[in-house]
One Martini backbone bead per residue (centre of mass of N, CA, C, O) as a GRO file, in nm:
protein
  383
    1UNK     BB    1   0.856  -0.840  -1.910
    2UNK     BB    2   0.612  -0.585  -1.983
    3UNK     BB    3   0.592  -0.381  -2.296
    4UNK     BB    4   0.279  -0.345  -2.365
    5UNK     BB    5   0.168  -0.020  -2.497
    6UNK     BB    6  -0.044   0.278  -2.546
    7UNK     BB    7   0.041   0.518  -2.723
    8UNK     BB    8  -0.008   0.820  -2.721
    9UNK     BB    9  -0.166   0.924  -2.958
   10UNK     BB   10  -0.378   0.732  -2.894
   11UNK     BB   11  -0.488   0.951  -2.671
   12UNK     BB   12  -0.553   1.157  -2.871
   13UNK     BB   13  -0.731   1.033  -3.057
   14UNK     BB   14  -0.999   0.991  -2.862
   15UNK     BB   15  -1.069   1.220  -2.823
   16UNK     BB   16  -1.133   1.312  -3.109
   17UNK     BB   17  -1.335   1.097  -3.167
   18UNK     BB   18  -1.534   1.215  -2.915
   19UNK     BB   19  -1.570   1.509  -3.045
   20UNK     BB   20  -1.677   1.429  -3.325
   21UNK     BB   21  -1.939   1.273  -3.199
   22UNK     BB   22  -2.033   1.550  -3.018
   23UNK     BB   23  -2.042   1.782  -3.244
   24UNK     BB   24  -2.367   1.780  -3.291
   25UNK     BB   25  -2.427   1.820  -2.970
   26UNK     BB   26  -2.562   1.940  -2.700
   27UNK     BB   27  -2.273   1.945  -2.599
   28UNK     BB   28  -1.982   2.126  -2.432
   29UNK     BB   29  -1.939   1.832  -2.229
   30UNK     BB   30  -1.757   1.531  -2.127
   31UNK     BB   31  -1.796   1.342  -1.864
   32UNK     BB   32  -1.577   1.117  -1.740
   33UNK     BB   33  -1.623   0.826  -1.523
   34UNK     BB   34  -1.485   0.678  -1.240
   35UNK     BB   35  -1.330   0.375  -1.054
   36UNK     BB   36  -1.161   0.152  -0.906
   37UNK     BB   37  -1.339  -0.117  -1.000
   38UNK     BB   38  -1.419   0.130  -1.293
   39UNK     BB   39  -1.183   0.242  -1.478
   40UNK     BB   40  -1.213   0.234  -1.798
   41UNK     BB   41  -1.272   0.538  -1.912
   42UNK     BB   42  -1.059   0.716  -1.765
   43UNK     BB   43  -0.827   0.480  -1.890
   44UNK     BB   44  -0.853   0.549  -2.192
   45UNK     BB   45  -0.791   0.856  -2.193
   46UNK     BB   46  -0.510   0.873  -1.945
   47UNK     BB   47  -0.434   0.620  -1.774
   48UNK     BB   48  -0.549   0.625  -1.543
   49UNK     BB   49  -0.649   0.444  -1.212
   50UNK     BB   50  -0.778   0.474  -0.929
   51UNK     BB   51  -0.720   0.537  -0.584
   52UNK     BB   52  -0.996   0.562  -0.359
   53UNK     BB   53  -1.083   0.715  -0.557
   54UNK     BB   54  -1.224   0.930  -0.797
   55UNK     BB   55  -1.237   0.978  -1.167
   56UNK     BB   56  -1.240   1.243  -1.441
   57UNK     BB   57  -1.297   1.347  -1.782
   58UNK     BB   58  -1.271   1.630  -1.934
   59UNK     BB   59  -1.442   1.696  -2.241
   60UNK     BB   60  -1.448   1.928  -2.474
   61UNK     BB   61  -1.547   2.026  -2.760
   62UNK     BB   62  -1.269   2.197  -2.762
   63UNK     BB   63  -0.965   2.078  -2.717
   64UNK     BB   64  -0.825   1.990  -2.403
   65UNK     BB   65  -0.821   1.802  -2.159
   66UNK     BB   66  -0.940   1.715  -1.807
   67UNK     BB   67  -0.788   1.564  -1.509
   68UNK     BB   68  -0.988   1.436  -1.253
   69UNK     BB   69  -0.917   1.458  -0.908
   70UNK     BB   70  -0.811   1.402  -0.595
   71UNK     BB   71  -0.649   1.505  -0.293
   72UNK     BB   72  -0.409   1.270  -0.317
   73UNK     BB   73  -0.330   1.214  -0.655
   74UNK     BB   74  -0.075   1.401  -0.800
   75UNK     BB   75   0.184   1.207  -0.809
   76UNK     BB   76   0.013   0.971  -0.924
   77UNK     BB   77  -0.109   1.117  -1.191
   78UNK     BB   78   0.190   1.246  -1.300
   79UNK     BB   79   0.318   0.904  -1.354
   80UNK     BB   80   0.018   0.815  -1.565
   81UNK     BB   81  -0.083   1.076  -1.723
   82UNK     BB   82  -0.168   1.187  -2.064
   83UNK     BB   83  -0.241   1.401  -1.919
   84UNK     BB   84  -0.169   1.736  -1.791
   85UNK     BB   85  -0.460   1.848  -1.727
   86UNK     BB   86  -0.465   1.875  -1.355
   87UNK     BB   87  -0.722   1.833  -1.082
   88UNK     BB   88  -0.845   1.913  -0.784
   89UNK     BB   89  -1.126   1.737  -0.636
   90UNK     BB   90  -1.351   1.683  -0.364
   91UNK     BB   91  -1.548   1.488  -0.486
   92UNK     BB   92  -1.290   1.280  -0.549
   93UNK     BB   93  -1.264   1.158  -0.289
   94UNK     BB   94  -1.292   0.950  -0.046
   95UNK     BB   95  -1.549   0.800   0.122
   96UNK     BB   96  -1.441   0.949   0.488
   97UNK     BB   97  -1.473   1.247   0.418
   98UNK     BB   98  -1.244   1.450   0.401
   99UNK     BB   99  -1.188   1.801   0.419
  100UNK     BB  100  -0.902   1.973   0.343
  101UNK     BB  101  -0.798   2.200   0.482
  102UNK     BB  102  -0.649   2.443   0.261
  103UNK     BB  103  -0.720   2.344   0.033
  104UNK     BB  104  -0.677   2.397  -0.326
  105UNK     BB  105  -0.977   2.353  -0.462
  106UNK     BB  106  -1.200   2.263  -0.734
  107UNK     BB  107  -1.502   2.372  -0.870
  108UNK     BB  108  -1.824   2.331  -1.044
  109UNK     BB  109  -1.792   2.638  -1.117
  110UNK     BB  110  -1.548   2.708  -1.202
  111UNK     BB  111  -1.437   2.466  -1.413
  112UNK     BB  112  -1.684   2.566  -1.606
  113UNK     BB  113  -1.641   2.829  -1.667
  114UNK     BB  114  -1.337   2.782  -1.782
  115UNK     BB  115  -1.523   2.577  -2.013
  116UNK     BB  116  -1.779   2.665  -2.075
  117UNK     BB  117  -2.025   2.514  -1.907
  118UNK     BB  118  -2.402   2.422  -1.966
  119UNK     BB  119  -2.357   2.125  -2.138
  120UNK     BB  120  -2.371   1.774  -1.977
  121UNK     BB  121  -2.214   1.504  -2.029
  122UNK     BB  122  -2.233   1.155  -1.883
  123UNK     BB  123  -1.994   0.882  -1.844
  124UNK     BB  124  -2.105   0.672  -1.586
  125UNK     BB  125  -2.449   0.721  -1.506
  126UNK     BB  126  -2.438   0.471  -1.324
  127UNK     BB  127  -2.206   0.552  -1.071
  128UNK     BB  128  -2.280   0.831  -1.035
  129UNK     BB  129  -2.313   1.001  -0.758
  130UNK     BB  130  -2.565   1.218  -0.619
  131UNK     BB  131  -2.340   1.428  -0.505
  132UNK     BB  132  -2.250   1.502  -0.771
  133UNK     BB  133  -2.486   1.567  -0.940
  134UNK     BB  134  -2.606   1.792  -0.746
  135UNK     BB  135  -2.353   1.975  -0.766
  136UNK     BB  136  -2.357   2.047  -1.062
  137UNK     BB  137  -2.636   2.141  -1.085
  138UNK     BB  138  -2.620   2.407  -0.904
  139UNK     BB  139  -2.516   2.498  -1.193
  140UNK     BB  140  -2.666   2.407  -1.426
  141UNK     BB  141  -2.848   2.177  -1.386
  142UNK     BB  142  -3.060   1.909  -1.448
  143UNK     BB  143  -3.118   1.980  -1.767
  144UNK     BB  144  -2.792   2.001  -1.789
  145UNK     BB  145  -2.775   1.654  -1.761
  146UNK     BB  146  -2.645   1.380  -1.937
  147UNK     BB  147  -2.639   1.054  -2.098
  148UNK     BB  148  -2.315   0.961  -2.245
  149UNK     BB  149  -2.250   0.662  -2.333
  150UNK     BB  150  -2.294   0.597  -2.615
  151UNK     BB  151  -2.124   0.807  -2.724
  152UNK     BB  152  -1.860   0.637  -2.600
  153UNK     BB  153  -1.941   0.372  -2.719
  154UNK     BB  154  -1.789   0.448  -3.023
  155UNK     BB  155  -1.559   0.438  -2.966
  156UNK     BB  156  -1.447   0.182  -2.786
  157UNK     BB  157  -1.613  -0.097  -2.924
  158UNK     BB  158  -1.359  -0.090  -3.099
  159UNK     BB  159  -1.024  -0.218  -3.159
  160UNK     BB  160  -0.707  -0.153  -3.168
  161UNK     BB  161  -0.405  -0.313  -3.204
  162UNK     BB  162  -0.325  -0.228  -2.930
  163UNK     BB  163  -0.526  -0.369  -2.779
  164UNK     BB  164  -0.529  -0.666  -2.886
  165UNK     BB  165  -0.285  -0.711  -2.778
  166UNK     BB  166  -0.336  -0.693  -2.499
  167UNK     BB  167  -0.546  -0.919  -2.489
  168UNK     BB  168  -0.361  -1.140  -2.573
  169UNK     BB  169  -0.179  -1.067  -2.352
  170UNK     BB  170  -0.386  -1.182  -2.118
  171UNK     BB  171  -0.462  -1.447  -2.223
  172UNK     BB  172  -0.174  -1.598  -2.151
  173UNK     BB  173  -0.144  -1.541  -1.876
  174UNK     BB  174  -0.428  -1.670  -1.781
  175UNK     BB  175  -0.336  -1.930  -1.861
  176UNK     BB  176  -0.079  -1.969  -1.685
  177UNK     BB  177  -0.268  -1.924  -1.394
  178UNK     BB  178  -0.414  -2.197  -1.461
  179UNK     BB  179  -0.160  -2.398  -1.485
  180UNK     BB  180  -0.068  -2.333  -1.197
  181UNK     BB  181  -0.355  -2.493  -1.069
  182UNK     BB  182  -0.298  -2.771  -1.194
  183UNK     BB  183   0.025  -2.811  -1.072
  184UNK     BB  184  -0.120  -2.801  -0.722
  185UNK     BB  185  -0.357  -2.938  -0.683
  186UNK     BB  186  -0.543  -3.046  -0.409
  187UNK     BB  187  -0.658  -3.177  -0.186
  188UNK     BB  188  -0.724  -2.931   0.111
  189UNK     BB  189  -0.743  -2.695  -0.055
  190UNK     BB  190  -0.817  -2.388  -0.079
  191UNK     BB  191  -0.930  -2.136  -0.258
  192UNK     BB  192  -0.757  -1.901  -0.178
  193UNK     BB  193  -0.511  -2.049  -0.262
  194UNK     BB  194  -0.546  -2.086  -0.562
  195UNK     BB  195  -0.600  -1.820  -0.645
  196UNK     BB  196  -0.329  -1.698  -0.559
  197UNK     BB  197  -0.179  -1.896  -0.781
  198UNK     BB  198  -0.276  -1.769  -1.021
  199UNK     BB  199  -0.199  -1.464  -0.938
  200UNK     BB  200   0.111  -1.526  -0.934
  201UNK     BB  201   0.160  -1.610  -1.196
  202UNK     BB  202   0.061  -1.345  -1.350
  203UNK     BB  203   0.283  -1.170  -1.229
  204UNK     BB  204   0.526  -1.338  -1.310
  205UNK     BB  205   0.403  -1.319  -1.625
  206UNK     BB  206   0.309  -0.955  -1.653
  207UNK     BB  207   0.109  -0.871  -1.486
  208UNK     BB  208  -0.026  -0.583  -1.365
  209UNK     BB  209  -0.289  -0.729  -1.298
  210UNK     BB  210  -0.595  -0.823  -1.227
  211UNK     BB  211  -0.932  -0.820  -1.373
  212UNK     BB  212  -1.007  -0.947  -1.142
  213UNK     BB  213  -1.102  -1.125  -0.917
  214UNK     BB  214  -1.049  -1.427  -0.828
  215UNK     BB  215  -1.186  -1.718  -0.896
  216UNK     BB  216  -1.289  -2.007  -0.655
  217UNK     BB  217  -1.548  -2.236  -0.687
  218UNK     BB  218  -1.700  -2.502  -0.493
  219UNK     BB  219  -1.915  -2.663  -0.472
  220UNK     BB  220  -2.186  -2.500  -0.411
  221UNK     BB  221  -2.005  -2.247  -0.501
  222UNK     BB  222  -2.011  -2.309  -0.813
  223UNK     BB  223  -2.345  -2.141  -0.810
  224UNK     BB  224  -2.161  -1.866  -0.823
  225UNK     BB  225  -2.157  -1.598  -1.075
  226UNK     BB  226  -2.009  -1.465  -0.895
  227UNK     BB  227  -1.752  -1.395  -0.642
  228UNK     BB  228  -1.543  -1.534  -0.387
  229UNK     BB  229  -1.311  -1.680  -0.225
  230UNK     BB  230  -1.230  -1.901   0.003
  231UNK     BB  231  -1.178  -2.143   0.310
  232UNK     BB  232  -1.256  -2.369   0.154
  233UNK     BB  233  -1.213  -2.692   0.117
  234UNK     BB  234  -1.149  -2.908  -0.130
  235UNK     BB  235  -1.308  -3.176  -0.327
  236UNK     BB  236  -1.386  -3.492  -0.434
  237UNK     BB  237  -1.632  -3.453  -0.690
  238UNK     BB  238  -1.626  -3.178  -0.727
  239UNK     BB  239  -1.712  -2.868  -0.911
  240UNK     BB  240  -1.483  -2.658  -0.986
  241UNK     BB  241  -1.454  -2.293  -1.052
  242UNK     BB  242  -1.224  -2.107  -1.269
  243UNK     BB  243  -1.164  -1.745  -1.265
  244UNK     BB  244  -0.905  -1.598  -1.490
  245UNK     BB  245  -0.712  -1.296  -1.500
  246UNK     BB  246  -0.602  -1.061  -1.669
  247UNK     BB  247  -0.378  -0.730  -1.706
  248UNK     BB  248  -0.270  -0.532  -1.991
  249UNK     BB  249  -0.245  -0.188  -2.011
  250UNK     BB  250  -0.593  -0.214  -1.926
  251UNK     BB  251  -0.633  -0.496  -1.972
  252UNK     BB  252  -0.907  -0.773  -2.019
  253UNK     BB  253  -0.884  -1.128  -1.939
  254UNK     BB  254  -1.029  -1.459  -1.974
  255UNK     BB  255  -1.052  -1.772  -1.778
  256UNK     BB  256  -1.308  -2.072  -1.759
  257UNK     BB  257  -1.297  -2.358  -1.540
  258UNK     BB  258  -1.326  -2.664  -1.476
  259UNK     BB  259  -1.272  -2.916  -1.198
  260UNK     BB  260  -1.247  -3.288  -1.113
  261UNK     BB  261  -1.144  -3.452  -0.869
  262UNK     BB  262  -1.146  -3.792  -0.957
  263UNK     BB  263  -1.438  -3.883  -0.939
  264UNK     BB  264  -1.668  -3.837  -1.209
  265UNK     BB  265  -2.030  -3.783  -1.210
  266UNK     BB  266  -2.212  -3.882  -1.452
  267UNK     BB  267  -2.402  -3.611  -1.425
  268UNK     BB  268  -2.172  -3.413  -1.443
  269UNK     BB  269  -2.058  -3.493  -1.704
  270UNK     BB  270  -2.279  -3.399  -1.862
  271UNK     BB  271  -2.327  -3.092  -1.782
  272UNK     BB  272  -2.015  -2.990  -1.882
  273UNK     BB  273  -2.026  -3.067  -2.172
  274UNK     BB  274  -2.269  -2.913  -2.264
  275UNK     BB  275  -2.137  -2.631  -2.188
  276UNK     BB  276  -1.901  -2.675  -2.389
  277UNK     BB  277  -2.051  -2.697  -2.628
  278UNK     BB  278  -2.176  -2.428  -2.635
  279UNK     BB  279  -1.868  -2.247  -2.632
  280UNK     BB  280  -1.815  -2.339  -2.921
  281UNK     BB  281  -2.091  -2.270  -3.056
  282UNK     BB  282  -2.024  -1.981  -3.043
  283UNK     BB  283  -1.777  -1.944  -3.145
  284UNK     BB  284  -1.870  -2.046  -3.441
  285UNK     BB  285  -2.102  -1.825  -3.472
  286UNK     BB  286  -1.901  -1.585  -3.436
  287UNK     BB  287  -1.973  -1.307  -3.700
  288UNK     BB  288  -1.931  -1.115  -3.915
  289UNK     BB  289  -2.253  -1.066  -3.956
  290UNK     BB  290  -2.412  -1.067  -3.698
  291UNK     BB  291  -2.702  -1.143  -3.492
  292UNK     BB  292  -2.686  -1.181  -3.158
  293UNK     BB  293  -2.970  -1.306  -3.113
  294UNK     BB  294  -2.892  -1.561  -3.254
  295UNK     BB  295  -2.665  -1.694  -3.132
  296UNK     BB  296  -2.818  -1.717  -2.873
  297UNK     BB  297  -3.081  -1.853  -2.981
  298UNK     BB  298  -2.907  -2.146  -3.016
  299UNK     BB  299  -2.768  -2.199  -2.779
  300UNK     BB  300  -3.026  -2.195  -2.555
  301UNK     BB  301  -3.160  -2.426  -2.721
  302UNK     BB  302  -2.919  -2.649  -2.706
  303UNK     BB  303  -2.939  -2.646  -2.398
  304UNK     BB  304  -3.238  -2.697  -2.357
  305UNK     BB  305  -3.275  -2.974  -2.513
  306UNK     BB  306  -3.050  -3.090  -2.296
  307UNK     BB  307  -3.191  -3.011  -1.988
  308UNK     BB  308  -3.088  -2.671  -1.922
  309UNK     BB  309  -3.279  -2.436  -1.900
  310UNK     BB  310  -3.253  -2.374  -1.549
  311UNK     BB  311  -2.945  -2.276  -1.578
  312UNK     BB  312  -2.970  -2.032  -1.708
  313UNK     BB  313  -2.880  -1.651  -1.651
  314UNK     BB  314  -2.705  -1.583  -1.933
  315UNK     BB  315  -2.620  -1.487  -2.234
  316UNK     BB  316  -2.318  -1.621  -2.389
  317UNK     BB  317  -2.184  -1.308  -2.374
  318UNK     BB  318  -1.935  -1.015  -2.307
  319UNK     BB  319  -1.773  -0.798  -2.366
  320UNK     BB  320  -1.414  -0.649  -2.411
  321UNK     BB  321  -1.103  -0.461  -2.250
  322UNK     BB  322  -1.094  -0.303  -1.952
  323UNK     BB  323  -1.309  -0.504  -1.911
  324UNK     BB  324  -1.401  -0.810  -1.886
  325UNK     BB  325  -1.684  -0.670  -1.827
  326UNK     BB  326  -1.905  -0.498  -2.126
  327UNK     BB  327  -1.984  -0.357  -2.325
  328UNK     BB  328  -2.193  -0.584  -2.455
  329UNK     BB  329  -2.433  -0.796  -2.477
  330UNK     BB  330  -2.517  -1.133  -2.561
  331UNK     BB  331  -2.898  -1.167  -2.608
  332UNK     BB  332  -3.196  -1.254  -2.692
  333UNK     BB  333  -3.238  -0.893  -2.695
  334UNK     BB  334  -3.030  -0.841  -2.918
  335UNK     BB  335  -2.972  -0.600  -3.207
  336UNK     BB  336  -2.686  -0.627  -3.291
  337UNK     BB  337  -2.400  -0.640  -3.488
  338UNK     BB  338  -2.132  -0.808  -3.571
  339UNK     BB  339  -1.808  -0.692  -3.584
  340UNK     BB  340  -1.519  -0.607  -3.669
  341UNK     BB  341  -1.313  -0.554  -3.339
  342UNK     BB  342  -1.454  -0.699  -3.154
  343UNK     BB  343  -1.462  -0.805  -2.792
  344UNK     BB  344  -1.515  -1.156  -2.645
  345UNK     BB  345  -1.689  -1.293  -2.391
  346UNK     BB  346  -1.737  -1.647  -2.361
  347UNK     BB  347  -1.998  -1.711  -2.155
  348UNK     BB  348  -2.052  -2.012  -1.971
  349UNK     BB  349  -2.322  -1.990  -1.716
  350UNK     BB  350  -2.437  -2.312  -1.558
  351UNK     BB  351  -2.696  -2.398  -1.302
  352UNK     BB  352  -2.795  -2.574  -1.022
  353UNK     BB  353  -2.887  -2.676  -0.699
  354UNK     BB  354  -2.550  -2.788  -0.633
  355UNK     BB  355  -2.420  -2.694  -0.916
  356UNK     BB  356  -2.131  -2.515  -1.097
  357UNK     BB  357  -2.015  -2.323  -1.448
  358UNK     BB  358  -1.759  -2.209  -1.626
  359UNK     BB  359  -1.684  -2.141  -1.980
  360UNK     BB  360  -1.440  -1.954  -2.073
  361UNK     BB  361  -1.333  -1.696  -2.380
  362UNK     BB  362  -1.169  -1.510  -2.608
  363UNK     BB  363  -1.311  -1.305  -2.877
  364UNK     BB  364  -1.236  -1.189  -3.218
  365UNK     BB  365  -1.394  -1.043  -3.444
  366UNK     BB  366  -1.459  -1.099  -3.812
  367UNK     BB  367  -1.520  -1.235  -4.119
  368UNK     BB  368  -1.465  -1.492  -3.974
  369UNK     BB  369  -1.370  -1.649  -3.793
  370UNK     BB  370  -1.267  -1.643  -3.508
  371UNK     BB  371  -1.079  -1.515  -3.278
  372UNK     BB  372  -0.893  -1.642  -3.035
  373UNK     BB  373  -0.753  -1.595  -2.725
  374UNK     BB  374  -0.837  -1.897  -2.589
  375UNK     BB  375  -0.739  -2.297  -2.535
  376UNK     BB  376  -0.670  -2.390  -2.237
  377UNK     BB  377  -0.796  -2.672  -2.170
  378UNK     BB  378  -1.071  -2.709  -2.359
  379UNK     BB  379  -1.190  -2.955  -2.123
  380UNK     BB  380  -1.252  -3.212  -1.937
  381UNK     BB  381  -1.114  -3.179  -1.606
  382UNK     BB  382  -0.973  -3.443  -1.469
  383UNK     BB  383  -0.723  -3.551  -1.164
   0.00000   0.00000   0.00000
């Protein structure tokens, strides 16, 4: 069983220094939104995690947070919240739209009145529905309420040592759920035959849950960056590739491995090498005082040099967290500064139209080199 969890503590000390952060800005008060596939902001605050619901943190410029949930999640927010003072909202209920007659829910009058708020930022301002952003605005105007993500990742962006440590048992977990479809796999097997198994071997040893949909996409689904497995039966010769993810404590870890039973055709096998290649090449400029624009741009130099820059989709990284993938993107027109205590998924997605494959591998920056934080079978796989 896992018992690593991020101390009460520390879910006090974030709201502190959210509010330190909005300390001298025209703002009133913060409010983190999440949802159940996105629910990383309102998790990072409270430990909450809606479930069919949609779910938000009011932090005030000073005093105690307020976690805001749908109308039928109170004794599961009150078995899971850091926050006491939970409030159940109309707005936060879940798509299929029910009335509940008679609940005595709070709306977005009272509750901006009772924390006196005039000026509201909002965090997950891109996921926010229009129809709760026109409630509030009912009240405040829509010129008194502004997107505050940037605000929010000024906390998030580095991690605590007990993030760390979560991150690094998720990435644990991830690697046992790829080698127990290393030890299973064989022709004739569905992706989501494979897929389950790498599930249940994550569950089976400690994962609270996957940190996204697992993917298994082989043949021509291989070329899909995005995914999720199908009934389609793999075969020999073809690309298999494996995004195997666990989440432990709110945190998300990835492994992302391509792999080929039996005999693996010659441009096939180049074209995985490059991708390995690339992989490497990244972890390796991944550095304290790095502009991340450069090492974008030095990887998909070396892709594209090697014949398949028009494989290239993104990346070659992309935050991690409690998200797997997460801001900020490392790209070649990144601007920021790679800094010790952040951490990414080394992501090198490539396709061309017929085959595709992901190689991916969580690090944490240093003053030196990255650590690791999976390089298991990080090889070519032909079984």
């Amino acid at each position: 069983m896992n018992d690593l969890v991020i101390p009460e503590e520390e879910f006090t000390e974030r709201v502190n220094r959210l509010q330190s952060v909005f300390a001298n800005k025209e703002l009133d008060a913060v409010l983190v939104f999440s949802t159940e596939s996105e629910p990383a902001g309102v998790r990072y605050f409270s430990d909450y995690w809606p479930s069919f619901e949609t779910a938000g943190v009011l932090v005030p410029k000073t005093g105690k947070p307020i976690l805001l949930i749908g109308p039928e999640s109170m004794t599961f927010a009150k078995g899971r919240s850091k926050i006491d003072n939970i409030v159940r909202m109309k707005d936060f209920r879940e798509s299929s739209m029910p009335d509940y007659p008679g609940a005595k829910l709070v709306d977005w009058r009272e509750l901006f009145s009772d924390f006196k708020v005039k000026k509201l930022g909002v965090a997950g301002w891109h996921m926010l529905p229009h129809s709760i952003f026109r409630n509030m605005a009912e009240t405040l105007g829509n010129n008194n309420i502004s997107d505050a993500d940037e605000i929010v990742r000024k906390v998030t962006l580095k991690k605590s040592q007990a993030e760390l440590q979560c991150l690094r048992e998720a990435a644990r977990i991830s690697e046992l759920g790829f080698k127990s479809v290393l030890e299973n796999i064989k022709p004739g097997m569905t992706e989501a035959h494979l897929a389950g198994i790498a599930t249940g071997a994550m569950m089976e040893n400690g994962a609270e849950s996957t940190g996204y949909p697992v993917w298994c996409c082989s043949g021509q689904n291989s070329t899909q960056a995005i995914s999720r497995p199908t009934l389609r039966q793999v075969k020999e010769g073809e690309i298999i590739h494996f995004s195997v993810g666990a989440k432990v404590s709110g945190y998300s870890a990835s492994i992302g491995r391509p792999v080929v039973l039996g005999k693996c055709p010659d441009e096939t096998l180049k074209f995985l090498q490059v991708g390995l290649d690339a992989e490497n090449m990244t972890i390796d400029l991944m550095r304290g005082g790095t502009q991340a624009c450069g090492v974008a741009k030095k990887v998909h130099e070396f892709i594209t040099d090697k014949g398949y820059g028009k494989a290239i989709l993104y990346g070659p990284a992309h935050g991690c967290g409690q998200m797997e993938c997460e801001f900020p993107f490392l790209e070649t027109s990144s601007k920021f500064i790679l800094e010790p205590g952040m951490v990414f998924m080394v992501d090198i997605f490539l396709a061309q139209s017929d085959m595709g494959f992901r190689w991916e591998d969580g690090v944490i920056i240093t003053d030196g080199k990255a650590e690791e934080l999976s390089n298991y079978k990080r090889e070519i796989n032909i079984i």
